[in-house]
N, C-alpha and C positions, 0 to 999 in steps of 0.2 A: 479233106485236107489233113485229117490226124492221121489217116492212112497213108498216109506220102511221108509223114515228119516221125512216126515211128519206128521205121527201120534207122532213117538215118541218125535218130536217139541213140538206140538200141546199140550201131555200131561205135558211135560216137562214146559211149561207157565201156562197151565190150574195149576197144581201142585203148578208151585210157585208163582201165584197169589193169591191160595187158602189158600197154607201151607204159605206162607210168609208175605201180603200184609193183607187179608182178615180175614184170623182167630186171627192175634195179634190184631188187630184194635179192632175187635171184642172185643177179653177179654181185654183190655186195657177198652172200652169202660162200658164193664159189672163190673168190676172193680171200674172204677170210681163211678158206680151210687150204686153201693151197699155197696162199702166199700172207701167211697170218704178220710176218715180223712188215711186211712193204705193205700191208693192209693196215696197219697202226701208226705208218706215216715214217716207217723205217728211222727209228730212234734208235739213240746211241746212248747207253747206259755205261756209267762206270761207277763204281760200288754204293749201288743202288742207286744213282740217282742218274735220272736223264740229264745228258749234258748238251743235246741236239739232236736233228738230223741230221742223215747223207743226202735228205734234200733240198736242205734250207742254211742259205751261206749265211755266215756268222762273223759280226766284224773285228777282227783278230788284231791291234792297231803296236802292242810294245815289239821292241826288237825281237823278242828273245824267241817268238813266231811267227812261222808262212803265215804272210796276209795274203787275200782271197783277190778278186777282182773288184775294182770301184762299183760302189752302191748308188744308183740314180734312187732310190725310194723313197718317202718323207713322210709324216709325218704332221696333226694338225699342230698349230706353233702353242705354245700354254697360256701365251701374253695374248693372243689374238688368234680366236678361232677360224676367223675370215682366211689365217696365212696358213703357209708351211714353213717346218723347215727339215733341213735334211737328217733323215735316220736310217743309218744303212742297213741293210737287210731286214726291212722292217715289212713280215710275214703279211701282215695286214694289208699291205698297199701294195700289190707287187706292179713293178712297170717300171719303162725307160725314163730318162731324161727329155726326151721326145727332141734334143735339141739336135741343129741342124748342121751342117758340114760349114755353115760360112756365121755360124752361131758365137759370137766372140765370147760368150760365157764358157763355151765348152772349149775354144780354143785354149782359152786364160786357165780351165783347169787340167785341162790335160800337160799344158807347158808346164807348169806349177809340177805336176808328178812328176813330167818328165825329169823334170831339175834333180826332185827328193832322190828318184832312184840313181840316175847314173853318178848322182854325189855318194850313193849307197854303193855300187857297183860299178866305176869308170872305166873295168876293162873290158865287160862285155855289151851285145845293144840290146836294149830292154826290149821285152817280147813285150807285142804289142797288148793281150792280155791285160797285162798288169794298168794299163792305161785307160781299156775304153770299159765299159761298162754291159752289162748284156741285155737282153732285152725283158727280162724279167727283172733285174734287179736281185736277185736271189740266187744268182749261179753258184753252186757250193763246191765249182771243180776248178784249174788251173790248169794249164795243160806244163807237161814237165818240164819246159825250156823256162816255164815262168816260177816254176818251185827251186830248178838249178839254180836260177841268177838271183835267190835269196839265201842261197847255201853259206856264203860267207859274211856275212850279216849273222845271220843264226847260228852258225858255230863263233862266233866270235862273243856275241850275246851270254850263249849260255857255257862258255869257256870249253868247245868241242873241237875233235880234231875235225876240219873243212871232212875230208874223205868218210868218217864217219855218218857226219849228217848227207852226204852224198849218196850214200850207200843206204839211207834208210828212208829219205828222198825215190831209188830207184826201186825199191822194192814197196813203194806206192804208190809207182805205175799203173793204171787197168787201161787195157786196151777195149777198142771199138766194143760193144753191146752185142752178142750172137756177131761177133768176128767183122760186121755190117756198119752196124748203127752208131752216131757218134766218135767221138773222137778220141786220142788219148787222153788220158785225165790223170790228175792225181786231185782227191778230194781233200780239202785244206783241214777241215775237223778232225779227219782222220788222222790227217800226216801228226797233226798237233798234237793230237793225245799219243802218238805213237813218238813223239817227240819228246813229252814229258814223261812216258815212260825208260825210254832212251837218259835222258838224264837223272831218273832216280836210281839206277844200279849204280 
């Protein structure tokens, strides 16, 4: 019988030395040296100090910035471990709302934005973006119809000519991933910090 159960040992470690120990190391390894800044979790530094990632949205909430897409994430509650409550883009928990198309909680909060934005915006129709939530909870991107229709909000906030912040809105466009993948985006931490530098000249 140990002659029957020794090879299948034998592969049984061989396997998970190879699939387990030696091949992550490996691209762990290949990883660092070819894409060292997306291997550290692609952080965003500004005079010395990390302010984020490009891959982890960040909840952006006064006038005077592009806010990002609704955060479904939470949070344990402090009063009562048993609960949650809601913290947006909260890295630790990522996921949806899980709620359902005839779900009157998500009804009641989507109407609710709905209100905030078009009271923000009444001449244009809000991209839907800005309303639902992604399936991560964590989306750090916007697509540009939903950073256009906060343009006059935010030049007005931070006392800028509309076309100004329009213009620097468009030139934080990135298109599709290898021309394929994804959609257009504008990344909201980016625009932001390219925004506050925008108004310190």
């Amino acid at each position: 019988m140990l002659r029957e159960l020794r090879p299948a040992l034998v592969l049984l470690l061989a396997l998970t030395a190879l699939t387990g120990l030696a091949y992550p190391l490996a691209m762990t390894g290949l990883a660092g040296a070819l894409f060292p800044a997306q291997a550290e979790g692609s952080l965003i530094e500004r005079g010395g100090t990390i302010v984020g990632s490009a891959l982890i949205g960040q909840s952006f909430t006064g006038t005077g910035h592009f806010h990002g897409r609704p955060s479904a994430t939470t949070a344990p509650d402090p009063a009562d471990a048993t609960k949650t409550v809601p913290a947006p883009y909260n890295a630790a928990n990522s996921g949806g709302s899980n709620l359902g198309p005839t779900s009157a909680a998500l009804a009641e909060r989507v109407a609710g934005d709905l209100a905030a934005l078009r009271a923000e915006n009444p001449d244009r129709p809000v991209p839907v973006d800005l309303v639902t939530t992604s399936g991560s909870g964590l989306d750090p991107d916007i697509s540009p119809e939903a950073a256009l229709f906060q343009v006059p909000r935010v030049a007005r906030a931070r006392n800028l000519p509309e076309a100004r912040v329009r213009a620097l809105v468009a030139s934080e466009i990135r298109g599709r991933s290898l021309g394929l993948f994804g959609e257009t985006r504008v990344n909201v931490l980016a625009l932001n910090l390219a925004l506050d530098d925008l108004a310190r000249r």
